[in-house]
N, C-alpha and C positions, 0 to 999 in steps of 0.2 A: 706627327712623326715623320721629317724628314727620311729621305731616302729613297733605295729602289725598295721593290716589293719581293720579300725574300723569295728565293726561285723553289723551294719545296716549301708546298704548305699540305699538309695532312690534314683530314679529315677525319671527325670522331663520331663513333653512333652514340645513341645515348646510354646505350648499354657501358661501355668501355669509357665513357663521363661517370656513369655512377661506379662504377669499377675504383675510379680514380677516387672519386669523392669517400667511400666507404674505405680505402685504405687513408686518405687520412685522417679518419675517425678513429682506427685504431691507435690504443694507446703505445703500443709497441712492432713497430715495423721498422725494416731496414729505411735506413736514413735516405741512402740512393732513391731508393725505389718511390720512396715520398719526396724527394725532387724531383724526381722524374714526374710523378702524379701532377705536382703544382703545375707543371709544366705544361702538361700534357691540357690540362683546364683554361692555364692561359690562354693555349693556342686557339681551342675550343671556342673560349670568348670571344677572343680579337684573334685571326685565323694571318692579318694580313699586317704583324705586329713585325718590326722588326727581329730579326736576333739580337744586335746588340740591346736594344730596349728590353726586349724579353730578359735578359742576361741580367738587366741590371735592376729591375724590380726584383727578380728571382736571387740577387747573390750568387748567380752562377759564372760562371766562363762563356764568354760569348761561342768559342767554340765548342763547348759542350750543348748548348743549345743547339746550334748547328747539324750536330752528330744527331741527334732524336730527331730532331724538321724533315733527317735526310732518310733515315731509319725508318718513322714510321710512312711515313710516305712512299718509301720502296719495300719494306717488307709487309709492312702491317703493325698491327696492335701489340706490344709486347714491354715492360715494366723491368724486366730481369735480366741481365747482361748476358751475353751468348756463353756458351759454354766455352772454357779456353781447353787448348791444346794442352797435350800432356800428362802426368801420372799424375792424379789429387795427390793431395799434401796427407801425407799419413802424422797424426801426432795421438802419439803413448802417451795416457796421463802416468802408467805405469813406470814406465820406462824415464820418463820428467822426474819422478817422486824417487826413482831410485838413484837417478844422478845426481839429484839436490842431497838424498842421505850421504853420498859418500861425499859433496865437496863439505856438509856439514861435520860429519867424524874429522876428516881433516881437518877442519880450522880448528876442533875440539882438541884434537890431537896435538897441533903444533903451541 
């Protein structure tokens, strides 16, 4: 593996390995969070792997690699995107179902 040696490398307990392992056991998990897992295993194994290598056995973005080397290394252990700013997204299935009746009368109508 050609290269420098990437400048964040994180460190995993074994706790927070089977963390990783057990979610991708599960048959249904957010998709993110189980790349993030593989990830997180890679590094685990080979601690002193490139990011671009990393990136490209995993099918990811080299700097999204990048982003998690840097993340867990400075904050710690964590799988789930930070919370974003701003007022959660409100959605009415109610409110959905009463918009779709009325553009359906319409079409019925014209």
């Amino acid at each position: 593996m050609p290269g420098l040696l990437p400048q964040y490398r994180p460190s995993f307990s074994a706790g927070q390995r089977q963390e990783a392992v057990t979610l991708l056991r599960k048959h249904r998990a957010p998709q993110s969070e189980v790349l993030r897992a593989r990830l997180a295993l890679l590094l685990a194994e080979t601690p002193t792997i490139t990011s671009p290598e990393a990136a490209r056995r995993l099918g990811m973005h080299e700097q999204t690699v990048r982003k998690w080397r840097r993340r867990w290394a400075k904050e710690g252990w964590s799988l789930q995107d930070r919370p974003r700013p701003g007022r959660p997204v409100v959605f009415s299935l109610d409110r959905a179902r009463g918009r779709q009746g009325r553009r359906l009368r319409v079409a019925r109508a014209v």
